[in-house]
Chimera marker file (.cmm) of the C-alpha trace (Angstrom):
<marker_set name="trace">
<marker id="1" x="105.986" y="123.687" z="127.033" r="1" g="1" b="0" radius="0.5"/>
<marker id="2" x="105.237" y="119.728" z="126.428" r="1" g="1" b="0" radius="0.5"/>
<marker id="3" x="102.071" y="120.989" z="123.906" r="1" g="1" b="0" radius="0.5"/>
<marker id="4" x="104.536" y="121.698" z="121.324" r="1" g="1" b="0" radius="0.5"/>
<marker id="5" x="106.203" y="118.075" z="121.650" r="1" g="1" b="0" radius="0.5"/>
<marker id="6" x="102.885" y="116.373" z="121.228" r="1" g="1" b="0" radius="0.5"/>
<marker id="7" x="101.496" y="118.964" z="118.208" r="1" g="1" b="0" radius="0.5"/>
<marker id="8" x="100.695" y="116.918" z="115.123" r="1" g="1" b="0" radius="0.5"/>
<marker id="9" x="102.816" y="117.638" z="112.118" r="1" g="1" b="0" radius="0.5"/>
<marker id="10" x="100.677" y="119.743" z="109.657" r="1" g="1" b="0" radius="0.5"/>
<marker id="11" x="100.060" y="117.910" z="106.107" r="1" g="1" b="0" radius="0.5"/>
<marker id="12" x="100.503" y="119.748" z="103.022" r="1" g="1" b="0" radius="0.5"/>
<marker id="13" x="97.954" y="121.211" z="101.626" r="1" g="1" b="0" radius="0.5"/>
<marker id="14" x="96.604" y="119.061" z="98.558" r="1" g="1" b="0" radius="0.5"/>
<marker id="15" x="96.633" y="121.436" z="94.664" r="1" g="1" b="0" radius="0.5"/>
<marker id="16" x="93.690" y="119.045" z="93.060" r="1" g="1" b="0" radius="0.5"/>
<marker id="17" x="92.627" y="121.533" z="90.348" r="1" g="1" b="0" radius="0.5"/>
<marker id="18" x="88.910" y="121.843" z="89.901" r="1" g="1" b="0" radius="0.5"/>
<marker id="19" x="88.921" y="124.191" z="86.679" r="1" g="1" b="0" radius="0.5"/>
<marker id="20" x="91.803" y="125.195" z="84.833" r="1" g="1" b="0" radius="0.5"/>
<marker id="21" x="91.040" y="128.381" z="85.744" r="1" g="1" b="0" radius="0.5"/>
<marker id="22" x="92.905" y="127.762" z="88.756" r="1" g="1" b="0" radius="0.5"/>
<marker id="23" x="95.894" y="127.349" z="86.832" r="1" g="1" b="0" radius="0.5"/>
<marker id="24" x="95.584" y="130.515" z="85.111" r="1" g="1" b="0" radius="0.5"/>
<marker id="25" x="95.504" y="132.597" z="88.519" r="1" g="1" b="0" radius="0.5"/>
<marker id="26" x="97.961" y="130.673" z="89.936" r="1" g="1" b="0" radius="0.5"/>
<marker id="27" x="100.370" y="131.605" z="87.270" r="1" g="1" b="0" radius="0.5"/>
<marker id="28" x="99.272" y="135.325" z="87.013" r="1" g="1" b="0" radius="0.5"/>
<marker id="29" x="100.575" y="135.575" z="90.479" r="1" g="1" b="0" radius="0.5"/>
<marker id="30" x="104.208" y="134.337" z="90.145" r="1" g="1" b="0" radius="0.5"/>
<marker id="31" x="107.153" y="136.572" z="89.686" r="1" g="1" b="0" radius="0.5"/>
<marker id="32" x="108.907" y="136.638" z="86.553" r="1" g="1" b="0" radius="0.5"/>
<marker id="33" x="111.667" y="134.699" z="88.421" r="1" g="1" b="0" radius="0.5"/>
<marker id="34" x="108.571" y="132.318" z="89.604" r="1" g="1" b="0" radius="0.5"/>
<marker id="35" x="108.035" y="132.262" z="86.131" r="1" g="1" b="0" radius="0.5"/>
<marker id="36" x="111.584" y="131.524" z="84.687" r="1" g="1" b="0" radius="0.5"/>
<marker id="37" x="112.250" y="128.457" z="87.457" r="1" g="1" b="0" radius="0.5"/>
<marker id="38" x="108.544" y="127.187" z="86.325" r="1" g="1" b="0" radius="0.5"/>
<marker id="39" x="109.785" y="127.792" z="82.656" r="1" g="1" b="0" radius="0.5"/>
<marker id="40" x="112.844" y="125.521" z="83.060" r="1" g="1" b="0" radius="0.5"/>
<marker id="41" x="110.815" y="122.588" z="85.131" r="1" g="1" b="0" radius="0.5"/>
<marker id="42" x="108.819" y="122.270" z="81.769" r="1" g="1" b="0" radius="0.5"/>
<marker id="43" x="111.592" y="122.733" z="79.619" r="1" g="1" b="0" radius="0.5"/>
<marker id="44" x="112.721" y="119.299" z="80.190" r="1" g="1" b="0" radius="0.5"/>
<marker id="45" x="109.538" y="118.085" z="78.043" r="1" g="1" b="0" radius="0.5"/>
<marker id="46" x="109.633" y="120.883" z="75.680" r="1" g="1" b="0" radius="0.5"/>
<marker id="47" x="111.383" y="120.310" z="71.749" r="1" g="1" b="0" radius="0.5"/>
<marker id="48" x="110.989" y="123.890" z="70.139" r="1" g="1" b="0" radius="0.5"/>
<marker id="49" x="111.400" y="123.446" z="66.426" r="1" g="1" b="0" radius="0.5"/>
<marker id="50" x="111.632" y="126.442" z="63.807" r="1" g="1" b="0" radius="0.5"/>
<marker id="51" x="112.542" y="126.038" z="60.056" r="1" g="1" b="0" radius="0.5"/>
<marker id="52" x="113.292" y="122.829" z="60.531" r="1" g="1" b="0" radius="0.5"/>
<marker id="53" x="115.919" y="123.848" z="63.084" r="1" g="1" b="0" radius="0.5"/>
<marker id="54" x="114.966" y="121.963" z="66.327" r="1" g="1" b="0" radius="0.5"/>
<marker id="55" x="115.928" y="122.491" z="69.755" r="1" g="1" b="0" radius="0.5"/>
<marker id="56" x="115.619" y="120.491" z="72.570" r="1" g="1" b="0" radius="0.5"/>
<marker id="57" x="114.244" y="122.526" z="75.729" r="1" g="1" b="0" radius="0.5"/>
<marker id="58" x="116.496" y="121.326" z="78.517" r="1" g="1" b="0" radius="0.5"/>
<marker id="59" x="119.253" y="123.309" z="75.717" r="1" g="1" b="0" radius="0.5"/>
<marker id="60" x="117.553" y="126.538" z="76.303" r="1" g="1" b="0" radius="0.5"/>
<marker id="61" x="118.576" y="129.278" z="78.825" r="1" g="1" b="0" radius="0.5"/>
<marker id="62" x="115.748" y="131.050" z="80.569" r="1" g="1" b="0" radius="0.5"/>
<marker id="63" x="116.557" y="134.565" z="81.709" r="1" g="1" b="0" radius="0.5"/>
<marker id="64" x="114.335" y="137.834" z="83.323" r="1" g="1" b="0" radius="0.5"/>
<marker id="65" x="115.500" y="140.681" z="80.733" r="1" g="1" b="0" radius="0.5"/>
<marker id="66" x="113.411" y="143.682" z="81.880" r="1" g="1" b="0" radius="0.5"/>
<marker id="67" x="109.761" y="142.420" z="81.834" r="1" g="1" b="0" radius="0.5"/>
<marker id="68" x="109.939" y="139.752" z="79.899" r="1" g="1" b="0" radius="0.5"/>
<marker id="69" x="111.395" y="136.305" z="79.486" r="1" g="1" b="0" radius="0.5"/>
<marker id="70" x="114.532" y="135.584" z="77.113" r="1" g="1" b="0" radius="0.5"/>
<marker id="71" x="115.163" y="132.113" z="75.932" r="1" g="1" b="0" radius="0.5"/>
<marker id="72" x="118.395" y="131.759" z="74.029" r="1" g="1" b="0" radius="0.5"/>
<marker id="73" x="120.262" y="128.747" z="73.243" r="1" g="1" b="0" radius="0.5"/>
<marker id="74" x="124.103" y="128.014" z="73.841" r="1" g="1" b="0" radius="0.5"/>
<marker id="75" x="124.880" y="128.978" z="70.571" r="1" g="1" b="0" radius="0.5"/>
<marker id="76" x="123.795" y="132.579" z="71.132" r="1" g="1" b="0" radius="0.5"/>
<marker id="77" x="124.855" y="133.391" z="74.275" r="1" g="1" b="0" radius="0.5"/>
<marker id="78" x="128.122" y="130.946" z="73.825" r="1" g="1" b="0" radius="0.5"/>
<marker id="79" x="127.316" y="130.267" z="77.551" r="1" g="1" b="0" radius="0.5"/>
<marker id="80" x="128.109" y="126.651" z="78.702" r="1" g="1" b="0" radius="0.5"/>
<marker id="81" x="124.882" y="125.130" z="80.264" r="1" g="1" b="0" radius="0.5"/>
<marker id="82" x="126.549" y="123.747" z="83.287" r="1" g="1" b="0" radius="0.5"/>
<marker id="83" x="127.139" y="127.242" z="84.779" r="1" g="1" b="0" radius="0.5"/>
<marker id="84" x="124.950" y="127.873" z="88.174" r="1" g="1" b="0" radius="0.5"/>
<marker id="85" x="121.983" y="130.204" z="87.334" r="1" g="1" b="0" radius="0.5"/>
<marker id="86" x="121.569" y="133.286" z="89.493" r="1" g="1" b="0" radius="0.5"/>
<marker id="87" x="117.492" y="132.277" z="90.162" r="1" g="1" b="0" radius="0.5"/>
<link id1="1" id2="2" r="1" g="1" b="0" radius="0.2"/>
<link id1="2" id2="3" r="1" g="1" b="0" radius="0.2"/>
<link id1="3" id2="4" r="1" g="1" b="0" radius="0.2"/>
<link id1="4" id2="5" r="1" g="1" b="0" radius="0.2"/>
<link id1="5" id2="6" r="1" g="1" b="0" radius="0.2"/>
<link id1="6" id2="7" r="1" g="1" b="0" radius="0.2"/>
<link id1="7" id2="8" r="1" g="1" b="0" radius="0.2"/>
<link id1="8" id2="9" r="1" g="1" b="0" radius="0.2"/>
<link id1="9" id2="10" r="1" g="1" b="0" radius="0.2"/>
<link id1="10" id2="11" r="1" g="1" b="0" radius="0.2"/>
<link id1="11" id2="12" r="1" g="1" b="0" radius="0.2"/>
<link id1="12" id2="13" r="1" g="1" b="0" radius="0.2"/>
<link id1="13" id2="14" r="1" g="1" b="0" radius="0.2"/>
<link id1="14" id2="15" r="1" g="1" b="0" radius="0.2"/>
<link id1="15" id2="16" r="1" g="1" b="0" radius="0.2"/>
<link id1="16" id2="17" r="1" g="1" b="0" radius="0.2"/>
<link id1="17" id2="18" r="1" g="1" b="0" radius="0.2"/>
<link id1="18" id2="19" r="1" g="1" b="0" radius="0.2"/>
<link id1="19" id2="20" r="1" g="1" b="0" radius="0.2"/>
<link id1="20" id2="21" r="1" g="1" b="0" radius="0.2"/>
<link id1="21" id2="22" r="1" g="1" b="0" radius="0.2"/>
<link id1="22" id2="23" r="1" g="1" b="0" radius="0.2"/>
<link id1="23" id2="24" r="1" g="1" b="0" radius="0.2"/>
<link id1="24" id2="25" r="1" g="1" b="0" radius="0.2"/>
<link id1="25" id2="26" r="1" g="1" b="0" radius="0.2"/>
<link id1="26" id2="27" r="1" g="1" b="0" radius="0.2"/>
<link id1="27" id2="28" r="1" g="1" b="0" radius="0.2"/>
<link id1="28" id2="29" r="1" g="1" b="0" radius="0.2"/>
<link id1="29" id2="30" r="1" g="1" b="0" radius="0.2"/>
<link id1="30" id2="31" r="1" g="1" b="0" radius="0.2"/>
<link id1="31" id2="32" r="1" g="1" b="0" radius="0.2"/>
<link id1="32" id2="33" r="1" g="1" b="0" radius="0.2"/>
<link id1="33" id2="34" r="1" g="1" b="0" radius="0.2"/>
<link id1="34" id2="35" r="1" g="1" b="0" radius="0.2"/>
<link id1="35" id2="36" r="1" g="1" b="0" radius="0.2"/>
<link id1="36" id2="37" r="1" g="1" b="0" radius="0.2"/>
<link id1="37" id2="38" r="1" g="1" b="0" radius="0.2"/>
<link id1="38" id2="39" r="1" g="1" b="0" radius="0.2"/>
<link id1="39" id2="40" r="1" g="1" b="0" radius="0.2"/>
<link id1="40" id2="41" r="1" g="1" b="0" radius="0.2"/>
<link id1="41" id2="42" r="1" g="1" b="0" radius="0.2"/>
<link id1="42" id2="43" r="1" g="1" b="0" radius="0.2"/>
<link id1="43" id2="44" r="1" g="1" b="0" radius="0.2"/>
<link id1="44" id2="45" r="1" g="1" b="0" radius="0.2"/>
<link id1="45" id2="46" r="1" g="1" b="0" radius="0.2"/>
<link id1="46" id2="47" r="1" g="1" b="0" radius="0.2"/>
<link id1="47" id2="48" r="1" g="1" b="0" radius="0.2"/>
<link id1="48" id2="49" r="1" g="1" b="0" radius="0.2"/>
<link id1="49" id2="50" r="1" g="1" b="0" radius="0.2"/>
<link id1="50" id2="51" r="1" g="1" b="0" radius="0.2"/>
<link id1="51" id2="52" r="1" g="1" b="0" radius="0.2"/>
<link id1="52" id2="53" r="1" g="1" b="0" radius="0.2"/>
<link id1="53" id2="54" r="1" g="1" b="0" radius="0.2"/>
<link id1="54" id2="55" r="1" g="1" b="0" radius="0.2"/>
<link id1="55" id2="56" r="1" g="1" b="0" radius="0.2"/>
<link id1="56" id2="57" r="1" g="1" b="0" radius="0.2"/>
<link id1="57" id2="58" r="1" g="1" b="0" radius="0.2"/>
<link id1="58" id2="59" r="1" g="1" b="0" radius="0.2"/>
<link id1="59" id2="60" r="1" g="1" b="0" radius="0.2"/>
<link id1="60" id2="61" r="1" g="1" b="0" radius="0.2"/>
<link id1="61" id2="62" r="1" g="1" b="0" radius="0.2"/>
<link id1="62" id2="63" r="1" g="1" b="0" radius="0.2"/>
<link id1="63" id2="64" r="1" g="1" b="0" radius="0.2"/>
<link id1="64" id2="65" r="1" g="1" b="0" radius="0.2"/>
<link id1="65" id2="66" r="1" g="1" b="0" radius="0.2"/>
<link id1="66" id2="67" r="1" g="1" b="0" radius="0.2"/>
<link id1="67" id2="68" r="1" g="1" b="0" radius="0.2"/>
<link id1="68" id2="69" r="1" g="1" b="0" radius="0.2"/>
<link id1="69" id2="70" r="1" g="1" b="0" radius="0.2"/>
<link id1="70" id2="71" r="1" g="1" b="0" radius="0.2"/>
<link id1="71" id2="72" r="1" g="1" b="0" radius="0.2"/>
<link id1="72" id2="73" r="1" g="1" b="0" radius="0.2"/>
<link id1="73" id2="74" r="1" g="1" b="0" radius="0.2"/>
<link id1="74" id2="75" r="1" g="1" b="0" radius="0.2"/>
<link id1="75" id2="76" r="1" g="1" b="0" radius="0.2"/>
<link id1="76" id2="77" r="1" g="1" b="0" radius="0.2"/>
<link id1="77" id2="78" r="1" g="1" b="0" radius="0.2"/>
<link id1="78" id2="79" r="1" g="1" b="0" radius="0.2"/>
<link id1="79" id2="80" r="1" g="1" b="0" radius="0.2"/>
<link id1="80" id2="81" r="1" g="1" b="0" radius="0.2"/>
<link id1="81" id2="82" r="1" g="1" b="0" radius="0.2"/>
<link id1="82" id2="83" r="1" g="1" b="0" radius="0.2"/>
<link id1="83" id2="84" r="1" g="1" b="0" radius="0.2"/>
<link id1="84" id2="85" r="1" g="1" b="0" radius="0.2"/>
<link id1="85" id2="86" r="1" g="1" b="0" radius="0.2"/>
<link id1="86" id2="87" r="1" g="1" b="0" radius="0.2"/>
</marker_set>
């Protein structure tokens, strides 16, 4: 009864990548949904630019459509950003 008082915390375990291959099979085992909340983390560094037209990534929408991953922008979905995101 008392053991569980005294019990050490336990310390996270440490993700120092050895080979990048580690990255690679960490990713291949998220969800889609894994996936899309990953997607957005990185979005905030990410400017996608086409034609000329550029986009910043934290003005992208990431959605699971089937089995793959939609990014759209507010002007194509007409969505406001500041909605709550169902992931």
């Amino acid at each position: 009864m008392f053991n569980k008082a005294f019990k050490k915390k336990q310390t996270p375990v440490s993700y120092q990548i050895e080979h990048p291959n580690e990255v690679v099979e960490l990713f291949s085992r998220l969800t889609l949904h894994h996936q899309v909340a990953l997607l957005r983390l990185m979005s905030r560094n990410l400017m996608v630019n086409i034609n000329g037209d550029t986009t910043m990534g934290y003005e992208m929408n990431f959605e699971v459509n089937g089995a793959l991953i939609e990014a759209t922008t507010d002007e194509s979905t007409g969505e406001s950003l500041d909605q709550p995101s169902d992931t």
